[in-house]
Structure formats: structure tokens, C-alpha cells
N, C-alpha and C positions, 0 to 999 in steps of 0.2 A: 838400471838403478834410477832413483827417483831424484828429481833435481831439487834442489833447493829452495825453498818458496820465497821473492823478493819481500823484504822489509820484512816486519812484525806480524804474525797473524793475528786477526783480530777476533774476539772474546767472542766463543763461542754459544749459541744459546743453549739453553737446558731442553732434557727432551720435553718435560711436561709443559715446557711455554708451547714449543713445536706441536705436538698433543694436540691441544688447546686449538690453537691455529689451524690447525686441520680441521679439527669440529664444527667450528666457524664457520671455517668455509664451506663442510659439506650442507652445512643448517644452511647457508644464503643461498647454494645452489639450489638444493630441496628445495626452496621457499620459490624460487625462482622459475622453477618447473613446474609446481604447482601452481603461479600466475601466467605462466603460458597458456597451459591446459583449462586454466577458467577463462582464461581471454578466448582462446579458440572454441570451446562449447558456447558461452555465450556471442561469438558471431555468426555461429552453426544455428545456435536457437534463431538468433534476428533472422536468419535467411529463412529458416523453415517459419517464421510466422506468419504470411501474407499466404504460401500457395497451403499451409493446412488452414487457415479461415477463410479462402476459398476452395477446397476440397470442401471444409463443412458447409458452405452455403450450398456449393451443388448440388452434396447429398441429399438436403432440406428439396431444394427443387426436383430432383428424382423420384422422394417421396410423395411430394406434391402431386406431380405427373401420373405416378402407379396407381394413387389416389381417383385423379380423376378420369384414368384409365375402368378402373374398379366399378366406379361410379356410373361411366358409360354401359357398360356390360351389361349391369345392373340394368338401367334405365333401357336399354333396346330388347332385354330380356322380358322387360314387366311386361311389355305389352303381348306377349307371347304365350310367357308362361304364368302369369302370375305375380304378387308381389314374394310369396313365400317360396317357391320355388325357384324365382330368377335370383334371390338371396342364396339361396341354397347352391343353384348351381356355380353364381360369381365367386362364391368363397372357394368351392370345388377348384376350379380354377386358376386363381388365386395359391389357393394353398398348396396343389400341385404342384404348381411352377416354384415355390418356394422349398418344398420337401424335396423336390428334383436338384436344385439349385446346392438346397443342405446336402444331399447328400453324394452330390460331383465334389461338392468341397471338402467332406470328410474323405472318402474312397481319394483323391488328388492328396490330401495330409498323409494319408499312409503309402502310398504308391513312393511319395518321394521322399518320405523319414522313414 
């Protein structure tokens, strides 16, 4: 049997204030998890911005490099072959290594999806 509850009980609230109350609160938590989640991608973003703008300088100096990789080819070729031909073959060259390169990385896409 249930005992007794000491003194007076005190005035109950209505459901709809209770309602209420709960919505509140789910709104402040939502609100609250959504300024997590922008706090923690924006110190994700700060951390990735220093090594992706040196990723992209790299890439610029690899460019660079393949360039005057191209350029050499070229120029030990002229004296051999020609200027239309040693063009002819450094693009050969050139563009093999790159059509070989496209297509390691297409055949590597499907092998692994």
C-alpha cells in the first residue's frame, strides 16, 4: 500500500506548460549540436588550410619541373633530330606517360569500386 505523502501537495503543472518545456529544451539542445558541429568543421577547415596550400604550391613546382623536364628533351633532341621532329617525339613521350598514367588510374577506379 502506498504511504502517505507528508504535508500538502503542491499544485501541479498543466501538461501543455510541460509540452512547452520540452520543446525548449529540445530547440536549445538542437541549437547546441549544431554549434558544436560548426565549431568542430571549422577547426577541421583551420587545420587543413596551411598543408592544402602547400599541397597546391607543390603541385605548381611538379608542374614546373615536368615542364622543364619537357623542355630538356626537347632541346637534347633538336640537335639530333630536328626542331619538328624532336617536338613531335617530346610530346610522344610526354603524352604516353600521361595516357599510361590515365589509364593505371581508371583500370585502379574500377578494380577497387
Amino acid at each position: 500500500m502506498l504511504k502517505p505523502t507528508e504535508g500538502e501537495p503542491g499544485p501541479e503543472r498543466p501538461v501543455g506548460e510541460l509540452v512547452h518545456q520540452l520543446v525548449e529544451e529540445g530547440k536549445a539542445y538542437a541549437q547546441a549540436e549544431v554549434a558544436l558541429a560548426k565549431a568542430i568543421a571549422v577547426t577541421k577547415a583551420r587545420a587543413f588550410a596551411l598543408p592544402s596550400a602547400l599541397l597546391g604550391a607543390a603541385f605548381l613546382l611538379a608542374q614546373a619541373a615536368v615542364t622543364v623536364l619537357a623542355i630538356g628533351i626537347f632541346a637534347a633532341l633538336y640537335w639530333v633530330l630536328g626542331p619538328i621532329l624532336s617536338g613531335i617525339v617530346a610530346f610522344l613521350v610526354f603524352g604516353t606517360s600521361a595516357g599510361g598514367l590515365a589509364w593505371y588510374a581508371i583500370e585502379r577506379l574500377r578494380r577497387d569500386l
